[in-house]
C-alpha positions as CSV (number, residue, x, y, z in Angstrom):
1,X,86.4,-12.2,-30.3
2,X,87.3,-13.7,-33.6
3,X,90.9,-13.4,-33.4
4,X,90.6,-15.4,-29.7
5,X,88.5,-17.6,-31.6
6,X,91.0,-17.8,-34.6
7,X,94.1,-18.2,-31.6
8,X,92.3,-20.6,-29.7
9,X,91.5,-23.7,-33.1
10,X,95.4,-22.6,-34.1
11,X,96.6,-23.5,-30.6
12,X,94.4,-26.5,-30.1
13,X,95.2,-27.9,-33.8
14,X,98.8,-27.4,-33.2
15,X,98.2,-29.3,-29.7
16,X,96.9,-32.1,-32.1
17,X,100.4,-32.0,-34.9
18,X,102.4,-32.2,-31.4
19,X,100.8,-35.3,-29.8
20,X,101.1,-37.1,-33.8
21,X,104.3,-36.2,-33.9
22,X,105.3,-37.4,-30.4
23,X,103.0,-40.8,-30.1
24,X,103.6,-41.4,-33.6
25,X,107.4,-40.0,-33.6
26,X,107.2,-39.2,-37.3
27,X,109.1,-36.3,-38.6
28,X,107.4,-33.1,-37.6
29,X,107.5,-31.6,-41.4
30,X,105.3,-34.9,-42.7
31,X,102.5,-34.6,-40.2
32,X,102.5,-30.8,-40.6
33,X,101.8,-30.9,-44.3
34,X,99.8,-33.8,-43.6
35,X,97.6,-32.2,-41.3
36,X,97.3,-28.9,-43.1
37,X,95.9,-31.1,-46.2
38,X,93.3,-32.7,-43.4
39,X,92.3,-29.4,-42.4
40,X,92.4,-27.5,-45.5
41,X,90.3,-30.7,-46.8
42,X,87.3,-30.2,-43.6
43,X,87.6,-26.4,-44.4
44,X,86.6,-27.1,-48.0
45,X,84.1,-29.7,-46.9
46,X,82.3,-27.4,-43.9
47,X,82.1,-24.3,-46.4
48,X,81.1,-26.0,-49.6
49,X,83.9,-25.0,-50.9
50,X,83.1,-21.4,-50.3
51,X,86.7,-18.9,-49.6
52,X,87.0,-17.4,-46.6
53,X,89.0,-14.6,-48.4
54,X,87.1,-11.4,-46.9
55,X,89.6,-9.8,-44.4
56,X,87.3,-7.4,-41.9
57,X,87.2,-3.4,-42.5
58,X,89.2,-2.5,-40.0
59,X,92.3,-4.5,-41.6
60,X,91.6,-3.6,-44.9
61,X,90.6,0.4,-44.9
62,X,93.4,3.0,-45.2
63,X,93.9,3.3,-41.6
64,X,97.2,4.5,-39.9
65,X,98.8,4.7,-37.2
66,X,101.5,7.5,-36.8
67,X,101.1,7.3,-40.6
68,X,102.2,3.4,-40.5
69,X,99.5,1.0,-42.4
70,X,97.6,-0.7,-39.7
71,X,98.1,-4.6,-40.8
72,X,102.0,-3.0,-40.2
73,X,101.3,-1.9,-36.6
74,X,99.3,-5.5,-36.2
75,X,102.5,-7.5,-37.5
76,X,104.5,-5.4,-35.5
77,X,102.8,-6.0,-32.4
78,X,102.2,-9.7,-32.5
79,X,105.8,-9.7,-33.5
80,X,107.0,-7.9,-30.0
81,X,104.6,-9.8,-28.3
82,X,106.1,-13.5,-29.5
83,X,109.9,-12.1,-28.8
84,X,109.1,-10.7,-25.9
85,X,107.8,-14.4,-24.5
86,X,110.1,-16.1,-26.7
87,X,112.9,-14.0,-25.2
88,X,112.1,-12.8,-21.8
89,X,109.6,-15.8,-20.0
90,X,110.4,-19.1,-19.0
91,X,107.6,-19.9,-20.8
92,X,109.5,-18.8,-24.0
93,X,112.5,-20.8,-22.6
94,X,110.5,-24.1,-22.0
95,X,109.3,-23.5,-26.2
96,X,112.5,-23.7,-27.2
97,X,113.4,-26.4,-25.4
98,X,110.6,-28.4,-27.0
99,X,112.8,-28.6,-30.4
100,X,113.2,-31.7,-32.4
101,X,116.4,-33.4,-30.8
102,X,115.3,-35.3,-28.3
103,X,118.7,-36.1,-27.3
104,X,119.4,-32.2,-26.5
């Protein structure tokens, strides 16, 4: 549930950088590290300044998979996941075709 949680804010913040940088049509590197100050800021000021460092048991134990680290086998997977759309999905297509030359 949390990492849906944690996939859902990532995808609707970056929904939020995409619209700035298209209404605003400001170079996509100034309203990312704009952004990330703005959210970093309302983390800070929702948490009282509190980290959020703690990484759950599961990630951090000494679990293995076919004696590979789990955080490994994580990475790994969300890695074949993102080619695999990136690479095989029009989806994945349509992405890329979002780059940042709006001639192209």
């Amino acid at each position: 549930m949390a990492l849906l949680l944690a996939g859902g804010f990532g995808a609707a913040l970056g929904a939020i950088n995409a619209l700035l940088i298209h209404s605003l049509k400001a170079p996509p590197v100034i309203v990312t590290i704009a952004t990330m100050t703005f959210y970093f800021s309302m983390l800070m000021f929702c948490t009282g300044g509190a980290p959020l460092y703690d990484l759950p048991d599961w990630f951090t134990t000494k679990r293995t998979v076919l004696m590979v680290p789990l955080p490994v086998v994580v990475a790994a997977t969300v890695l074949g996941v993102t080619a695999f759309l990136l690479n095989r999905l029009s989806l994945g297509r349509q992405l890329f075709g979002l780059g940042g030359n709006p001639e192209a």
